[in-house]
Residue frames relative to the residue before (quaternion, step in Angstrom):
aa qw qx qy qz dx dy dz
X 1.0000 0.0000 0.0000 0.0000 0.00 0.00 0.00
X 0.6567 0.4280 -0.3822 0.4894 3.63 1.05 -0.51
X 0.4460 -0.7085 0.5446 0.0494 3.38 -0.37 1.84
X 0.7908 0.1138 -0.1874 0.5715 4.03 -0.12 -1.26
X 0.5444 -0.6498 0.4220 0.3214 4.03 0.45 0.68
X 0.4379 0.8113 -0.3321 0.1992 3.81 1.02 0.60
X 0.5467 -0.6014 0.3367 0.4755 2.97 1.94 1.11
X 0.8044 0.1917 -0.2173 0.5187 4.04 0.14 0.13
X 0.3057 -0.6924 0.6141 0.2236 3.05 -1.58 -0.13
X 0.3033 -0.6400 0.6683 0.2274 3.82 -0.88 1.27
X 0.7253 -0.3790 0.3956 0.4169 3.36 -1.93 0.15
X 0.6726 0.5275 -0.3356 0.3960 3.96 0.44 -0.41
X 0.5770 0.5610 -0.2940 0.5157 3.02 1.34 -1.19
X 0.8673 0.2820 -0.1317 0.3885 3.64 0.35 -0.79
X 0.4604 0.4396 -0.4354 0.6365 3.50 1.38 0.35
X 0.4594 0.6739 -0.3240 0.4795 3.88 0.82 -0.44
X 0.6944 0.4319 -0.1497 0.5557 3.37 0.63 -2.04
X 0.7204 0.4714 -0.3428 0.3758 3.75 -0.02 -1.08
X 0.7732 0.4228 -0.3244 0.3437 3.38 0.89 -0.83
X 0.6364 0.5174 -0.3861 0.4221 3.42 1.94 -0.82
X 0.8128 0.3052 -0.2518 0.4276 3.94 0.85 0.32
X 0.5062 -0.8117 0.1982 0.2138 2.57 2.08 1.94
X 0.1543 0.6444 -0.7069 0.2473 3.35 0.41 1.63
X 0.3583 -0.7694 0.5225 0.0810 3.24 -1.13 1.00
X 0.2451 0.7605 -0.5214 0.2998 3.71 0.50 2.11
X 0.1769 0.7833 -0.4834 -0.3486 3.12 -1.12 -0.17
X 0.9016 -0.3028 -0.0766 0.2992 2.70 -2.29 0.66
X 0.5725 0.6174 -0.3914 0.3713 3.50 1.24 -0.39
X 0.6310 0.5100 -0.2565 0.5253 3.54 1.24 -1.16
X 0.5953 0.7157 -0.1768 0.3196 2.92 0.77 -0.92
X 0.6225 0.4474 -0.0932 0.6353 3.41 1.31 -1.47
X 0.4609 0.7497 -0.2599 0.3974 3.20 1.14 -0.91
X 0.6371 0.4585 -0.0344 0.6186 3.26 0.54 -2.56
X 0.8621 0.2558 -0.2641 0.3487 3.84 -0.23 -0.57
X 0.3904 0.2882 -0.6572 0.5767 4.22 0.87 0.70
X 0.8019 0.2515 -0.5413 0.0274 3.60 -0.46 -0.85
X 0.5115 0.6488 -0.3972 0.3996 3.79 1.62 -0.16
X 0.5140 0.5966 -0.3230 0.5249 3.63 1.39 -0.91
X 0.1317 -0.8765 0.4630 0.0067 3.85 -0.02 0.71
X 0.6494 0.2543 -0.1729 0.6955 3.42 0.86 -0.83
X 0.4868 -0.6988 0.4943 0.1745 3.69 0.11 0.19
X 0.5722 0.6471 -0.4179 0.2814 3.54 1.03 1.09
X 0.8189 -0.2889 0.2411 0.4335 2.99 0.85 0.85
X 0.7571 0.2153 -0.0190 0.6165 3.79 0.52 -0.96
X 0.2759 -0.7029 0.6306 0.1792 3.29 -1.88 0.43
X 0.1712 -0.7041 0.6711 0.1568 3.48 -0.56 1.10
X 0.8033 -0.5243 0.2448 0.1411 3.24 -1.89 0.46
X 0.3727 0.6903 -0.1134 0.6097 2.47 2.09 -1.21
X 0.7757 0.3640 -0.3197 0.4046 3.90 0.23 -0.90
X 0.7658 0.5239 -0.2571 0.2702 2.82 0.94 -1.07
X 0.7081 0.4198 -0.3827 0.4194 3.31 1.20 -0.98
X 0.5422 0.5406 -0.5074 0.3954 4.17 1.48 -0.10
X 0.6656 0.3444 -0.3627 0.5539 4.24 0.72 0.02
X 0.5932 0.3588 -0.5539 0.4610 3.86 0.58 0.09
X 0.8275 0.2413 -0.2448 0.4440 3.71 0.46 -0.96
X 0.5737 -0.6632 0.4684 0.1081 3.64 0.08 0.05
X 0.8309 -0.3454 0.2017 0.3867 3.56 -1.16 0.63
X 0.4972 -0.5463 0.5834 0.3376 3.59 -0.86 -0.06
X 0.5358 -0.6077 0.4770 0.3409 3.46 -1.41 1.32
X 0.7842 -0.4501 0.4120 0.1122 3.43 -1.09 -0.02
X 0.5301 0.4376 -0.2242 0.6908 2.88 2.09 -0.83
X 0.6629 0.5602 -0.2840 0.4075 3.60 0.46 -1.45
X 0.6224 0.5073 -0.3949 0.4464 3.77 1.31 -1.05
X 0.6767 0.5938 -0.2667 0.3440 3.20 0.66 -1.16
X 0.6109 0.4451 -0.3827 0.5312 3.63 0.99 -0.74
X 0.4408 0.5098 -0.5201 0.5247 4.32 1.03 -0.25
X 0.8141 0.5059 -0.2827 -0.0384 2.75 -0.35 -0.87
X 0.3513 0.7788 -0.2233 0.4693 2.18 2.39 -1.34
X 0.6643 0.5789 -0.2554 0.3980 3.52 0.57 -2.34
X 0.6501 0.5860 -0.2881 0.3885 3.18 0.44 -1.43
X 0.7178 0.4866 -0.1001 0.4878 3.58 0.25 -1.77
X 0.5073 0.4814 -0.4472 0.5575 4.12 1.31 -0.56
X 0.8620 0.3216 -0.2273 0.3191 3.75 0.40 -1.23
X 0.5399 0.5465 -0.4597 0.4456 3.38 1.37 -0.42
X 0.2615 -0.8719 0.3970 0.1171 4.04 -0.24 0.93
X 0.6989 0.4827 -0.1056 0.5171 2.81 1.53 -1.66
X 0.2043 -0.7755 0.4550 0.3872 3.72 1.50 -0.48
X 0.2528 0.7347 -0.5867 0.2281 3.56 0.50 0.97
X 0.6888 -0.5185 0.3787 0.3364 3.68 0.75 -0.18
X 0.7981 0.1394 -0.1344 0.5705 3.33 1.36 -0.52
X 0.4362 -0.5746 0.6032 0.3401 3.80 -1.36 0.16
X 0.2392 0.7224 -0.6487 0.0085 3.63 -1.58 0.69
X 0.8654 -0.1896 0.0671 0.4589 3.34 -0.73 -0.12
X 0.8508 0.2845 -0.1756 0.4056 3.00 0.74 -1.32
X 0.4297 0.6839 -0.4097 0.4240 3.09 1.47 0.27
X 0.7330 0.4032 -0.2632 0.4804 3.74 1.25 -0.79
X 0.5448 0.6129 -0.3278 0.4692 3.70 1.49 0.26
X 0.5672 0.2690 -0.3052 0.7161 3.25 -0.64 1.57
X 0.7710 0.2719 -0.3497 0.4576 4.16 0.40 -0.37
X 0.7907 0.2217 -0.0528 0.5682 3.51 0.97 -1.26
X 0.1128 -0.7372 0.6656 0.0272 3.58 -0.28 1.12
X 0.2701 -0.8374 0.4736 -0.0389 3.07 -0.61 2.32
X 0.4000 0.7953 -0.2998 0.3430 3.12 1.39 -0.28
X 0.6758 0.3997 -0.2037 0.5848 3.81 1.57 -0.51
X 0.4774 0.6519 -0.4200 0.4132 2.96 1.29 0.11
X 0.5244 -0.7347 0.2339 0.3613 3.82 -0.72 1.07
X 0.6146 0.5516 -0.3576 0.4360 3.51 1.30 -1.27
X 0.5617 0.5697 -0.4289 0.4196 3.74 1.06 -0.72
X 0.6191 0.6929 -0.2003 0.3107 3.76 1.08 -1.51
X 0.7802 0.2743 -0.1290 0.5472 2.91 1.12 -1.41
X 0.5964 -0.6213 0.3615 0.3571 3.85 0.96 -0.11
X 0.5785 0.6378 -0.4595 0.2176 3.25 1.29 0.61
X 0.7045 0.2617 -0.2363 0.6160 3.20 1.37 -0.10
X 0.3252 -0.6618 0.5507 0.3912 3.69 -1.31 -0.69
X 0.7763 -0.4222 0.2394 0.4023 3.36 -1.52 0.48
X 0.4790 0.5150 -0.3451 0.6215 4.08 1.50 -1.11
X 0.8597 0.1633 -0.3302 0.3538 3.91 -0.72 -0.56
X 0.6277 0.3506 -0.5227 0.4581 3.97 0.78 0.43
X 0.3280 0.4770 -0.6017 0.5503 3.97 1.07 0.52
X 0.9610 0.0359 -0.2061 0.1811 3.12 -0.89 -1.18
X 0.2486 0.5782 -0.6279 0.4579 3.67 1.19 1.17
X 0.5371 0.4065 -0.4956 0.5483 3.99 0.65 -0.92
X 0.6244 0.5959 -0.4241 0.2743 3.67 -0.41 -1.00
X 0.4591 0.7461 -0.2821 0.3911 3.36 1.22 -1.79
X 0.6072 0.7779 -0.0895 0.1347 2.59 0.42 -1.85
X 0.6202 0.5563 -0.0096 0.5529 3.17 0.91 -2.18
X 0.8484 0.4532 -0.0552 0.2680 3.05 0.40 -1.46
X 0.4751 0.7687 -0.3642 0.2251 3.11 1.47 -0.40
X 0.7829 0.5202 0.0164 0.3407 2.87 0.70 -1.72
X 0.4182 0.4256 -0.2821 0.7512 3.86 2.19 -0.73
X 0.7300 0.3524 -0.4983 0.3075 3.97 -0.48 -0.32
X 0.5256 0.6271 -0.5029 0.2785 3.72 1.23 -0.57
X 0.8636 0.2915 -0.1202 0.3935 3.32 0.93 -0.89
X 0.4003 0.3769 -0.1853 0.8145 3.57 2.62 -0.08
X 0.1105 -0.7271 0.6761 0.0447 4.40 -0.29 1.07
X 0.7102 0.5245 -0.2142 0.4179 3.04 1.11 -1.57
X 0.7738 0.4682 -0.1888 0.3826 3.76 0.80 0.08
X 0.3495 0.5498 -0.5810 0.4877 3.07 1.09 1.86
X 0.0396 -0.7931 0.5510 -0.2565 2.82 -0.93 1.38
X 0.5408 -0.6299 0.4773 0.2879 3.00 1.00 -0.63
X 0.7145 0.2841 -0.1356 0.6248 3.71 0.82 -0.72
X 0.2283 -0.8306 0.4908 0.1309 3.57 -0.85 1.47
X 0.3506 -0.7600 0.5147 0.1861 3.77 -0.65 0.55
X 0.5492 -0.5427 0.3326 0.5416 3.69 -0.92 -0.31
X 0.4470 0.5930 -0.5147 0.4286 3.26 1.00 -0.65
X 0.8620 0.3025 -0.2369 0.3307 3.77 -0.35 -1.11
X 0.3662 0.6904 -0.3219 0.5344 3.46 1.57 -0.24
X 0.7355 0.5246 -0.1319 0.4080 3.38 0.42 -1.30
X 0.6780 0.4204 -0.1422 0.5860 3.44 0.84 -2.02
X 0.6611 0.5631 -0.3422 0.3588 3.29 0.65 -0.37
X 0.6380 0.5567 -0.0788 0.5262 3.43 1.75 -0.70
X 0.5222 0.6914 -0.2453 0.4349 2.97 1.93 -1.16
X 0.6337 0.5706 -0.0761 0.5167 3.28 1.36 -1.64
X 0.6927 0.3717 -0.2936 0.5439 3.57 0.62 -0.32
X 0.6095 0.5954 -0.2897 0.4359 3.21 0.69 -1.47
X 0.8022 0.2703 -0.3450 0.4055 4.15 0.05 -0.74
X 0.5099 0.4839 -0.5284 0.4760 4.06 1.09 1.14
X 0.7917 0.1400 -0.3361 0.4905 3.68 0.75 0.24
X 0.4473 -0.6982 0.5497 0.1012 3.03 -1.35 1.37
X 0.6784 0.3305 -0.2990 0.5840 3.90 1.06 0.32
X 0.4980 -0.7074 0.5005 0.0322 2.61 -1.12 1.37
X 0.4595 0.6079 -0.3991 0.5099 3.70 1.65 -0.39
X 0.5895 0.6545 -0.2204 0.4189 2.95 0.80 -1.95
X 0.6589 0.5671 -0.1876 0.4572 3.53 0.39 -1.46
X 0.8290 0.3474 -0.2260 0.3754 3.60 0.50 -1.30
X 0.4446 0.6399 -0.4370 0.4493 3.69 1.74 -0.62
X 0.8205 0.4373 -0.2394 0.2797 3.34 0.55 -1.25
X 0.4782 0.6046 -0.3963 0.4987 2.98 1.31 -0.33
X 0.8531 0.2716 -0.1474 0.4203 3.30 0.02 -1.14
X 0.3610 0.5288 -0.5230 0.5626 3.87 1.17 0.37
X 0.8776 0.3396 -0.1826 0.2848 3.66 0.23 -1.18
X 0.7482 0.3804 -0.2018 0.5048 2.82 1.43 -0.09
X 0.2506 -0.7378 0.5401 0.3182 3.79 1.31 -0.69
X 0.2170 0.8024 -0.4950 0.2532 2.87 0.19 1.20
X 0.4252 0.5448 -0.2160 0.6897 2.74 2.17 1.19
X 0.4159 -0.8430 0.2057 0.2720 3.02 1.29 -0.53
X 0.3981 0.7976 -0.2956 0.3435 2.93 1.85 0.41
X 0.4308 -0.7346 0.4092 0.3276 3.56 -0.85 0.18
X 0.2246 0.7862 -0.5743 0.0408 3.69 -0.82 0.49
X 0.3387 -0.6913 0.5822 0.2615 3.40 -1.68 0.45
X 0.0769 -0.7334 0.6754 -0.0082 3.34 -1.33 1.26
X 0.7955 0.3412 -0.2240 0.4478 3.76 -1.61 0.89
X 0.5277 -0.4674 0.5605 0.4347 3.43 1.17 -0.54
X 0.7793 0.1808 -0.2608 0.5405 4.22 0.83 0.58
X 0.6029 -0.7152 0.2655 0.2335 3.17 -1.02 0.80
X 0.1159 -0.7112 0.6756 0.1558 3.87 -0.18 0.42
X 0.1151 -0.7488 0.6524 -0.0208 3.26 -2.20 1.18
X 0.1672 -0.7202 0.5620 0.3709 3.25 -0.90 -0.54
């Protein structure tokens, strides 16, 4: 459907698409169908949006394995991850920008943090901050979560990436603990 190959789809592009695989809309419904796929509200559908409004939330199981993750990093049990919540787990210090002196050990935490957040601010702007709730924890999973279609699959990775076993391992080029 992405006609000039610009990684998104404008409103033509995708009223276009619907009609070449003879979905029967019109342009009103249509327009309709594209704010609610058009998440962040600029105008264009990125891939990413589309497959998080074609497939939907995360089963219930899959939430539940966040959470765990979530609940490993929230230390202080205050409800939310922030910096100091990832200090003492991720020893940023092996991290390269830290190595070479372009950054310190606090601003490659809370670029990871960023992170979390990306994907809850498209539709929450007002909720970068730095500090990652479940909500954004979650949405943040939501987005991964509709490219694998196994839920095994789903739980290795979780717990590879997180130790949610409790093992120790080093990811990125810094160390991750429990």
């Amino acid at each position: 459907m992405d006609d000039d190959n610009s990684g998104d789809l404008d409103f033509g592009e995708f009223y276009k698409g619907m009609k070449d695989y003879r979905i029967q809309v019109s342009e009103t419904d249509a327009q309709r169908l594209f704010t609610i796929f058009d998440i962040n509200k600029d105008g264009v559908i990125v891939y990413d949006e589309f497959l998080r409004r074609a497939i939907g939330p995360m089963s219930q199981f899959r939430q539940m394995i966040v959470k765990k993750a979530f609940n490993k990093f929230d230390k202080d049990g205050n409800g939310v991850i922030n910096v100091d919540d990832l200090k003492g787990v991720y020893d940023a210090s092996c991290h390269p920008d830290v190595r070479m002196g372009r950054k310190t050990e606090d601003e490659v935490l809370s670029e990871f943090l960023d992170t979390f957040e990306l994907n809850y601010s498209l539709e929450h702007p007002q909720s970068k901050d730095r500090v990652i709730t479940l909500d954004e924890f979650i949405e943040y999973y939501n987005n991964i979560s509709v490219s694998i279609d196994d839920d095994r699959y789903f739980e290795m990775m979780m717990n590879n990436a997180w130790k949610l076993d409790g093992k120790k391992t080093y990811q990125k080029g810094w160390a991750t603990q429990n």
